[in-house]
LOPA-930553 format. One line per field, with one value per residue: residue number from 1; y, z, x of N, C-alpha, C in turn; residue in three letters. Coordinates in Angstrom, 1 decimal. Example, Ala and Ser with C-alpha at 12.3 -4.5 7.8 and 13.67 -1.06 7.14 Angstrom:
BEGIN
pos <- [1|2]
n_y <- [-5.7|-2.2]
n_z <- [7.8|7.1]
n_x <- [13.2|12.8]
ca_y <- [-4.5|-1.1]
ca_z <- [7.8|7.1]
ca_x <- [12.3|13.7]
c_y <- [-3.3|0.0]
c_z <- [7.8|7.9]
c_x <- [13.2|12.9]
code <- [ala|ser]
# end
This chain:
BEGIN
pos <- [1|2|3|4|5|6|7|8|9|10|11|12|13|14|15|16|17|18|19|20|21|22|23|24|25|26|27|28|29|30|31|32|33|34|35|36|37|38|39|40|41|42|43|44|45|46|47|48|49|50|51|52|53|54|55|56|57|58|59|60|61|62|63|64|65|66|67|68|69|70|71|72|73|74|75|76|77|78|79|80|81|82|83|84|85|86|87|88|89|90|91|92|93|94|95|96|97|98|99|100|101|102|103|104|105|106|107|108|109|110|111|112|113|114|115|116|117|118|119|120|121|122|123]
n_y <- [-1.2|2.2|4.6|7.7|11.1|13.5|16.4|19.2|23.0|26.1|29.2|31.6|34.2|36.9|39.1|42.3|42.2|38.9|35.8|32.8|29.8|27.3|23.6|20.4|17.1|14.6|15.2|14.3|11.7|12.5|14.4|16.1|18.1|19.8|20.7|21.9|24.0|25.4|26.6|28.2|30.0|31.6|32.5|34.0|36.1|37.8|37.8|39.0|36.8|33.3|31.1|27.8|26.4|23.4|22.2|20.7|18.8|15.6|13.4|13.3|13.1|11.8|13.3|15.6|17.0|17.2|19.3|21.8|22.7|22.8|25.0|26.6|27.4|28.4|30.9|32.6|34.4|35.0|33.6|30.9|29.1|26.5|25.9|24.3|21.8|18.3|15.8|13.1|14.3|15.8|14.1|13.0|15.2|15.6|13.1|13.6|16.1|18.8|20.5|21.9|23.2|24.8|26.9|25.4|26.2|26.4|27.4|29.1|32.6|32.3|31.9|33.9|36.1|35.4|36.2|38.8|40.3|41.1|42.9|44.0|44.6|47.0|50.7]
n_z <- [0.0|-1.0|0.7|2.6|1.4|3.2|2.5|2.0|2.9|1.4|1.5|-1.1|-2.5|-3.7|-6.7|-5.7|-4.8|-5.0|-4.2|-3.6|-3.3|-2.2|-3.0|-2.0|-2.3|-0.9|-2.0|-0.4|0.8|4.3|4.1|3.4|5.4|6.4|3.9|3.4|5.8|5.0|1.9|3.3|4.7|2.6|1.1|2.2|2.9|0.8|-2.2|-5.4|-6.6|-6.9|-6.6|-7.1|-6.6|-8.0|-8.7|-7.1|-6.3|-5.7|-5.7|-6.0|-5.3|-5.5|-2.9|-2.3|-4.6|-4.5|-2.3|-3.6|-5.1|-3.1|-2.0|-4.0|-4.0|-2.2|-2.5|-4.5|-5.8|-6.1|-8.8|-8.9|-9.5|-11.1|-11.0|-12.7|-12.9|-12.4|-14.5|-13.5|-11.8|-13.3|-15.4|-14.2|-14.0|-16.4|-16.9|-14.9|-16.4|-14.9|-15.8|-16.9|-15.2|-13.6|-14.4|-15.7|-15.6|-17.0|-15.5|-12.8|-13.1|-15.6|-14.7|-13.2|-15.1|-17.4|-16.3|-16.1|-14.3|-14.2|-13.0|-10.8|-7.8|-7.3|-6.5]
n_x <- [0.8|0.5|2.3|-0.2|0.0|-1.2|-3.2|-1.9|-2.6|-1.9|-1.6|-1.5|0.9|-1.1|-2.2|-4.4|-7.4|-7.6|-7.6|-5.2|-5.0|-2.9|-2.9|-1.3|-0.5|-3.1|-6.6|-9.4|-11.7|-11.2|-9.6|-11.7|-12.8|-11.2|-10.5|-12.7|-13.2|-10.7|-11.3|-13.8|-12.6|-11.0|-12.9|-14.6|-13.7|-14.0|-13.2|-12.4|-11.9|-10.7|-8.6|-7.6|-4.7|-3.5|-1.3|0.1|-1.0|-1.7|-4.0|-7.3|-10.6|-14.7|-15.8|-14.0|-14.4|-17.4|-17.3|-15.8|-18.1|-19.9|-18.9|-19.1|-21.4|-22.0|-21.0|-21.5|-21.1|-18.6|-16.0|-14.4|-11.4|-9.6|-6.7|-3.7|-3.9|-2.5|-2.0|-3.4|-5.5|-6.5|-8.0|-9.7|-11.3|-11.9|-13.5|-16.0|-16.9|-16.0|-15.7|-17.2|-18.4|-16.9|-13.9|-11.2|-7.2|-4.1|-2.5|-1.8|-1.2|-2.4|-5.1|-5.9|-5.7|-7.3|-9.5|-9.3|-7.8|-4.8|-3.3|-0.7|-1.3|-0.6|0.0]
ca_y <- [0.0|3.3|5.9|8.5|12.9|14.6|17.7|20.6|24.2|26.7|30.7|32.0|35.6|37.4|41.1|42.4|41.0|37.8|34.4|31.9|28.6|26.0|22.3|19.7|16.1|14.1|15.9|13.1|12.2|12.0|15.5|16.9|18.9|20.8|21.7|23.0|25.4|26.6|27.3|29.1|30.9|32.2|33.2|34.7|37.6|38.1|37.9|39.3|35.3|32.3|30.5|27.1|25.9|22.0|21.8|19.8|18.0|14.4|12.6|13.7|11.8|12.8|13.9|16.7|17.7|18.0|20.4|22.6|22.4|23.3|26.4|27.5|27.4|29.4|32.4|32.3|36.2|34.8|32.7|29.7|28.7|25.8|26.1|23.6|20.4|17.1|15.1|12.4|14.8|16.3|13.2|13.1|16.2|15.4|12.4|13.7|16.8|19.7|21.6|22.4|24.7|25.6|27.3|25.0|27.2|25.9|28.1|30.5|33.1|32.0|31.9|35.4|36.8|34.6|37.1|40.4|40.6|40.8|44.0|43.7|44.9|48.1|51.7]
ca_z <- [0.0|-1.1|2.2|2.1|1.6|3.4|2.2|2.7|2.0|1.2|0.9|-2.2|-2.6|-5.5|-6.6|-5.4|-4.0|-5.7|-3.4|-4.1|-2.6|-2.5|-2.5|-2.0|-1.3|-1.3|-1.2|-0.4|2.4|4.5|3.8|2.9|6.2|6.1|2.4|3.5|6.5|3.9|1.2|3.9|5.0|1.7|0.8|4.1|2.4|-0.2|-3.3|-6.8|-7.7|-6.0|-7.6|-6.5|-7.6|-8.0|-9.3|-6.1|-6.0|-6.0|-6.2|-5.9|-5.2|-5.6|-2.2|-2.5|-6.0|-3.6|-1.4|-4.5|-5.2|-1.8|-1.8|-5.3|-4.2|-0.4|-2.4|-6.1|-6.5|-6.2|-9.4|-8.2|-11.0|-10.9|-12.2|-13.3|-12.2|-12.7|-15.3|-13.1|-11.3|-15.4|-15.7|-13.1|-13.9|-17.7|-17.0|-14.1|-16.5|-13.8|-17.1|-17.6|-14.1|-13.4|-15.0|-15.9|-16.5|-17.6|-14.6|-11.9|-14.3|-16.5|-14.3|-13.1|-16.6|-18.0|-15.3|-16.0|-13.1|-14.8|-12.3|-9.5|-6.9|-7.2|-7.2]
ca_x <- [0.0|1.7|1.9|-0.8|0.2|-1.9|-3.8|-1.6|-3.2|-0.9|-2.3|0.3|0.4|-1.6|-2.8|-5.2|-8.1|-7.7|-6.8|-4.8|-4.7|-1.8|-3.4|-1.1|-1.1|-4.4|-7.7|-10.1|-13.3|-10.5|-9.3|-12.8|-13.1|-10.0|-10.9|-14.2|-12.7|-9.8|-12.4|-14.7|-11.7|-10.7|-14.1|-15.1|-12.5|-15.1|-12.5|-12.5|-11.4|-10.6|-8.1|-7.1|-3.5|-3.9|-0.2|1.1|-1.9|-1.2|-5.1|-8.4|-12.0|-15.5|-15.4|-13.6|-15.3|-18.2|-16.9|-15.7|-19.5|-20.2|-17.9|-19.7|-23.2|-22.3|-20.7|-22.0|-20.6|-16.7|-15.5|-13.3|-11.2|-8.9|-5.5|-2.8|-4.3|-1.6|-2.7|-4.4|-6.6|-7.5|-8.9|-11.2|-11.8|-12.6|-14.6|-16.7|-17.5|-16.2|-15.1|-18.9|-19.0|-15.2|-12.6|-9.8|-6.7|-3.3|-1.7|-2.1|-1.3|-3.2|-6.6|-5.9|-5.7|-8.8|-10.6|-9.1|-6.8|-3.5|-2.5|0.3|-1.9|0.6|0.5]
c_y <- [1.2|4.5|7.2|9.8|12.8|15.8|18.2|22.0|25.3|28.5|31.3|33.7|36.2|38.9|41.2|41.8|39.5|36.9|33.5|30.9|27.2|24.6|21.2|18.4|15.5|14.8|14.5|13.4|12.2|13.4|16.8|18.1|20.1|21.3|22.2|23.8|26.3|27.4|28.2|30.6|32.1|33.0|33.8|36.4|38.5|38.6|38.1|37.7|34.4|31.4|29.2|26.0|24.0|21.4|20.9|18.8|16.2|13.0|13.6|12.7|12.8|13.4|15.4|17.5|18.1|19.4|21.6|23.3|23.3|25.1|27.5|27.8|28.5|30.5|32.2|33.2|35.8|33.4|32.1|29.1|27.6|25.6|24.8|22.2|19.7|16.2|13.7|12.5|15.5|15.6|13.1|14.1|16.0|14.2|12.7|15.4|18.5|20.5|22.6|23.9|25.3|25.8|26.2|25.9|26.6|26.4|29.4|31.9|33.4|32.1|33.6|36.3|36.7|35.5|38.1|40.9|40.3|42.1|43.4|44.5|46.5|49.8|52.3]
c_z <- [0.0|0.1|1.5|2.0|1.8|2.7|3.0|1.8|2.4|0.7|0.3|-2.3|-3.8|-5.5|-6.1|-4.5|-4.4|-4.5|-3.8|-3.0|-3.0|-2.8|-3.1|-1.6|-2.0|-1.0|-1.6|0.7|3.2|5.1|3.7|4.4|6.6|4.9|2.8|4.1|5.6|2.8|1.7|3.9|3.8|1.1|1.5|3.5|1.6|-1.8|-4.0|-7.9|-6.8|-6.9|-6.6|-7.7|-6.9|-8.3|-8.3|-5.9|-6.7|-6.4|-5.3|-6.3|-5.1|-4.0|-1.9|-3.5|-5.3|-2.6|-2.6|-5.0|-4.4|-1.7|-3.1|-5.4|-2.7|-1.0|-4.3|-6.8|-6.6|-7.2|-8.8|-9.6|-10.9|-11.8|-11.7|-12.7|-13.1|-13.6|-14.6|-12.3|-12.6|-15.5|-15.3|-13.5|-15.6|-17.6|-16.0|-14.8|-15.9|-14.4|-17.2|-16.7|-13.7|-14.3|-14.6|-16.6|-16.4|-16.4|-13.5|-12.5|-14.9|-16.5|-14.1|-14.5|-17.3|-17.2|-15.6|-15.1|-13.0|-13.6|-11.1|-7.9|-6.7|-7.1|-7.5]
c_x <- [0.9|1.1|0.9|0.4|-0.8|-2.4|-3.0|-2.3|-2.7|-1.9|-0.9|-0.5|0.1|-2.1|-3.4|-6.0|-8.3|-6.6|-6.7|-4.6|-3.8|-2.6|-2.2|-1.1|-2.3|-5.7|-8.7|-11.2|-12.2|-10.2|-10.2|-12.9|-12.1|-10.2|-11.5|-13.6|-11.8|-10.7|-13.3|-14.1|-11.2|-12.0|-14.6|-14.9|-12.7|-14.2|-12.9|-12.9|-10.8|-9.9|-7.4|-5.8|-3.3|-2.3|0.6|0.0|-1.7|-2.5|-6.3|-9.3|-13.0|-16.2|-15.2|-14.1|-16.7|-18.1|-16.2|-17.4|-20.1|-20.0|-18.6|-20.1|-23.1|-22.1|-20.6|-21.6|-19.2|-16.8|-14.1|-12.6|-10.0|-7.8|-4.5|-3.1|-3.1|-3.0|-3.7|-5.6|-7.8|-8.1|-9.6|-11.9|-12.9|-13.6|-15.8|-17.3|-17.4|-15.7|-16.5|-18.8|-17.8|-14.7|-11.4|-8.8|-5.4|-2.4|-2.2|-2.9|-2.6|-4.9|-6.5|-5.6|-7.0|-9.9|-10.2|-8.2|-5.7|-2.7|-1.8|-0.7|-0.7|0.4|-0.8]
code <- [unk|unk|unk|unk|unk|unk|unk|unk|unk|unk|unk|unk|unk|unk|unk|unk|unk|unk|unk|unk|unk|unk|unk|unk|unk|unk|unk|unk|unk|unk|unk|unk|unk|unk|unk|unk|unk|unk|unk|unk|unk|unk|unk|unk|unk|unk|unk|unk|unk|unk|unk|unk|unk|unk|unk|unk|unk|unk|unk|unk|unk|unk|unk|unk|unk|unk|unk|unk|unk|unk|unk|unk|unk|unk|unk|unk|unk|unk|unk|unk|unk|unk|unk|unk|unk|unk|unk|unk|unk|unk|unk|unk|unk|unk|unk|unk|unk|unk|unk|unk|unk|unk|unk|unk|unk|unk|unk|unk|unk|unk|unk|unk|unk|unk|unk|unk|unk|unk|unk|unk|unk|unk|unk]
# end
């Protein structure tokens, strides 16, 4: 049996009001309750954008796609957009469809642009 990772949730720094959240690790039932409070927490903040960076993310279950769910439907005014998912979480993502209601974006970057919020929070 290969040792679990843990969900770790990492707040990365971004312009503006736009938050960025690290996830690495497993997000699973497992993990589902720490997702929920980080997602509350980040949204509590009432952000521009909510971007969750999936790039350390090691497996995902529909569990946790629930609680993405969850997090969409409490604060319907903040787009959540999920950037650089690992190719074995893409899948999940492409056969469970979660293209339909999130932004998949190729990178951080790349989500914060896709929204308009290319500025350095600067000046």
């Amino acid at each position: 049996m290969e040792p679990r990772h843990p969900l770790r949730v990492t707040a990365v720094p971004a312009p503006g009001s736009v938050r960025v959240l690290g996830l690495a690790g497993e997000m699973d039932y497992d993990s589902r309750d720490q997702l929920r409070r980080a997602l509350a927490a980040a949204l509590e903040e009432d952000p521009s954008l909510l971007v969750l960076d999936l790039s350390g993310l090691d497996f995902c279950d529909s569990s946790a796609l629930d609680e993405l769910f969850r997090a969409r439907h409490d604060k319907p005014g903040v787009p959540i957009v999920l950037a650089a998912p690992r190719p074995q979480v893409r899948r999940l993502f492409d056969l469970t469809g979660i293209g339909q209601v999130f932004v998949i974006a190729e990178s951080v970057a790349a989500a914060i642009e896709h929204h308009g919020l290319t500025g350095t929070g600067q000046g």
